[in-house]
N, C-alpha and C positions, 0 to 999 in steps of 0.2 A: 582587559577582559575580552574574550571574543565568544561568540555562540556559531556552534554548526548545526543546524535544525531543517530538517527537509519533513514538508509535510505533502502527501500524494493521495491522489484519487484515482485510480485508474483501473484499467481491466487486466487482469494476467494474461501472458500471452503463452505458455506452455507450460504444464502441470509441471510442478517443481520438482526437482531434484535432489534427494533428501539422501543423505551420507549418515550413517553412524558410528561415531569417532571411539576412543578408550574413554573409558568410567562412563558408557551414558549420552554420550552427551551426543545430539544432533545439530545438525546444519541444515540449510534446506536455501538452493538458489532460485531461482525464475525471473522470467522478466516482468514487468509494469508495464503498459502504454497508456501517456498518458496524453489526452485530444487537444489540443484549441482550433477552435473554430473562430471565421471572423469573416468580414466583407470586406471584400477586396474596392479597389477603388469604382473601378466599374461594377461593382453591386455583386460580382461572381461570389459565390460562399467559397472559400478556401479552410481547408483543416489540413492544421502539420500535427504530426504525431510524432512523442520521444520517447523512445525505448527504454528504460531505467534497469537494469540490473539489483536486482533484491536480495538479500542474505539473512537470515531469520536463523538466532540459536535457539536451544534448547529447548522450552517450553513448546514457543511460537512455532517452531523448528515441525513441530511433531503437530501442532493446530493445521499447518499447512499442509503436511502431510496427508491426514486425516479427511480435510471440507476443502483447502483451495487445489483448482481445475482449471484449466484454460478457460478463460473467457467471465470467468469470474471476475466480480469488481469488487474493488478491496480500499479501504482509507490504510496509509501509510504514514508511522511518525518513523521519524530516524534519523542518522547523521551520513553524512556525503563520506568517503575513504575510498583514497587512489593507492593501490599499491601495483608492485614493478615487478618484473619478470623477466630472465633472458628466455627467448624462444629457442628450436634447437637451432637454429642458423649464427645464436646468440648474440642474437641482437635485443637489445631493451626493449619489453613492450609496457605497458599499462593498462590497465582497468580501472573506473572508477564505479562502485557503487556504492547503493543505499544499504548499512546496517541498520534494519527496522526494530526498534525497541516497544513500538505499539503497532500492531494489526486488528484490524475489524473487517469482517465480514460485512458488504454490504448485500443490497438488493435482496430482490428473491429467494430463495434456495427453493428445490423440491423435495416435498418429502418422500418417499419410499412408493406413494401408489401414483408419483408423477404429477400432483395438484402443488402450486405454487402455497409457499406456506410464506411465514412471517417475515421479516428481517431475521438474518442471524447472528447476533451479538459475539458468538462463541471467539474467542480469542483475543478479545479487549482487554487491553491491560490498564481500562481505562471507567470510571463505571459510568453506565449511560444515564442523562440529565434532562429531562424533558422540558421542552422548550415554554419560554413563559409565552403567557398570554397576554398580547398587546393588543387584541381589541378592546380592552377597558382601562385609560390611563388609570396611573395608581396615585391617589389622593397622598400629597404629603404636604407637610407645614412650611415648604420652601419660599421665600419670598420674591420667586423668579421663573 
């Protein structure tokens, strides 16, 4: 058994790029960046940033299209895939990115007169589960 599972948080880094193939069907590429932050030994804040390569079909393909824009933050589910390429010099190159199979809209969006409105859920392939409430343990017959 193996699992290839990448889950991301990050900010898009250039409004995507959206192709439309035979029968329909869309693509749509972009990047991720995604931050870590951390203290260095001597107390400095250091943040490295990773680029991620993103590939979104059909549906999602046309969501991204549609709401994601540079600098938009986005949750990503998906699986990791490297494939190969001769350049014209024909030498071998590679690429590896994220096939995202779930996208959500995080953060903010505006709406139309420029006032920050809600989260925007649109393009979850996922449904949203509201978080339990642990200020009040929950009484059970457990003997521990």
């Amino acid at each position: 058994m193996s699992v290839n599972k990448v889950i991301l948080v990050g900010n898009v880094g250039k409004d995507p790029d959206v192709r439309h193939l035979d029968k329909g069907v869309s693509v749509a590429n972009f990047p991720l960046a995604t931050t870590e932050t951390y203290l260095a030994k001597n107390g400095e804040r250091v943040s490295t940033t990773e680029w991620h390569n993103i590939v979104v079909w059909r549906g999602l393909a046309e969501v991204a299209e549609k709401y994601v824009t540079k600098g938009r933050q986005l949750y990503i589910e998906g699986r990791i895939r490297t494939r190969s390429w001769d350049d014209k010099d024909g030498n071998k190159r590679y690429t590896t990115e994220i096939y995202a199979d779930v996208m959500q809209l995080l953060g903010k969006r505006e709406d139309s007169t420029g006032a920050a409105a809600q989260s925007d859920p649109v393009g979850s392939s996922q449904d949203n589960v509201s978080e339990p409430d642990l200020s009040q343990p929950e009484e059970d017959d457990l003997p521990f």
